[in-house]
C-alpha positions as CSV (number, residue, x, y, z in Angstrom):
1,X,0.0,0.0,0.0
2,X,1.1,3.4,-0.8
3,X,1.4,6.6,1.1
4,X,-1.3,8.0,-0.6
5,X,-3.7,5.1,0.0
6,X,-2.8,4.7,3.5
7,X,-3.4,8.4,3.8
8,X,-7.0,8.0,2.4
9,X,-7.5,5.6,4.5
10,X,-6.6,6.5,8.0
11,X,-8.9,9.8,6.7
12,X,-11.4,8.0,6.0
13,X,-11.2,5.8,9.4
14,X,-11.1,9.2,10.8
15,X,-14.5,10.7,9.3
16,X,-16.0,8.2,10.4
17,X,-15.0,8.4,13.7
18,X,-15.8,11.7,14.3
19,X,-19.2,11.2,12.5
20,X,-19.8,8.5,15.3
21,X,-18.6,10.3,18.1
22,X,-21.3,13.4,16.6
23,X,-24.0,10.9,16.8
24,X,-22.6,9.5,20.4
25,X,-22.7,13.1,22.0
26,X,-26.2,13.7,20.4
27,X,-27.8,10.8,22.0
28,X,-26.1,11.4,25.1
29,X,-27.3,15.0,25.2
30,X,-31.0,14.0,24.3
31,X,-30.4,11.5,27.3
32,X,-29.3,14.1,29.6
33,X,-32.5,16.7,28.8
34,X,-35.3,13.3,29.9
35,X,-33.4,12.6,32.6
36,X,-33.5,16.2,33.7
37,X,-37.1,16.0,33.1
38,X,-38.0,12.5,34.8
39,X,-36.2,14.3,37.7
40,X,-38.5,17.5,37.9
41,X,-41.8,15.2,37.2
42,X,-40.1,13.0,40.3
43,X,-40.1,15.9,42.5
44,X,-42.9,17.7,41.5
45,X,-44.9,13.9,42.0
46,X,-43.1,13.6,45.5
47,X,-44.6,17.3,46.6
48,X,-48.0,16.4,45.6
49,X,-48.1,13.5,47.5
50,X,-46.8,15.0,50.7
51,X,-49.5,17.7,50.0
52,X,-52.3,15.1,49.6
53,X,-50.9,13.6,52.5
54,X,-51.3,16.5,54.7
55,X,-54.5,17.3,54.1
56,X,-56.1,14.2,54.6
57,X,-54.1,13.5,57.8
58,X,-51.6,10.9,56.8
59,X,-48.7,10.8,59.2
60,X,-46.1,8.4,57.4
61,X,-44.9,6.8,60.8
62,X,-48.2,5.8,61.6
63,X,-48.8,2.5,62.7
64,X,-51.1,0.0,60.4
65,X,-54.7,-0.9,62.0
66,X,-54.1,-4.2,64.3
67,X,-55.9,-6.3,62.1
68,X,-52.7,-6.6,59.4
């Protein structure tokens, strides 16, 4: 193989790479943005129920009825 060829090649190789790596960081920042998301639906969810919990009374430490 010549100089030439092997220089095509290895740029070639590295299009490709950085195509991939585009494509990897892409994914990973779409990734990032949900899980940001499932983390503000999470909280808002976990304030809700401590606010539904309050108003009907619920005290979490509260012991079952004796018949469990």
């Amino acid at each position: 193989m010549d100089v030439d060829a092997r220089i095509n090649e290895l740029e070639s190789r590295l299009a490709f790479q950085d195509d991939t790596l585009q494509a990897l960081n892409d994914a990973l920042v779409a990734q990032q943005r949900l899980l940001e998301r499932v983390q503000l639906q999470m909280a808002a969810l976990i304030k809700r129920q401590e606010e539904v919990g309050s108003q009907f009374g619920m005290a979490e430490d509260e012991a079952p009825p004796p018949h469990y």
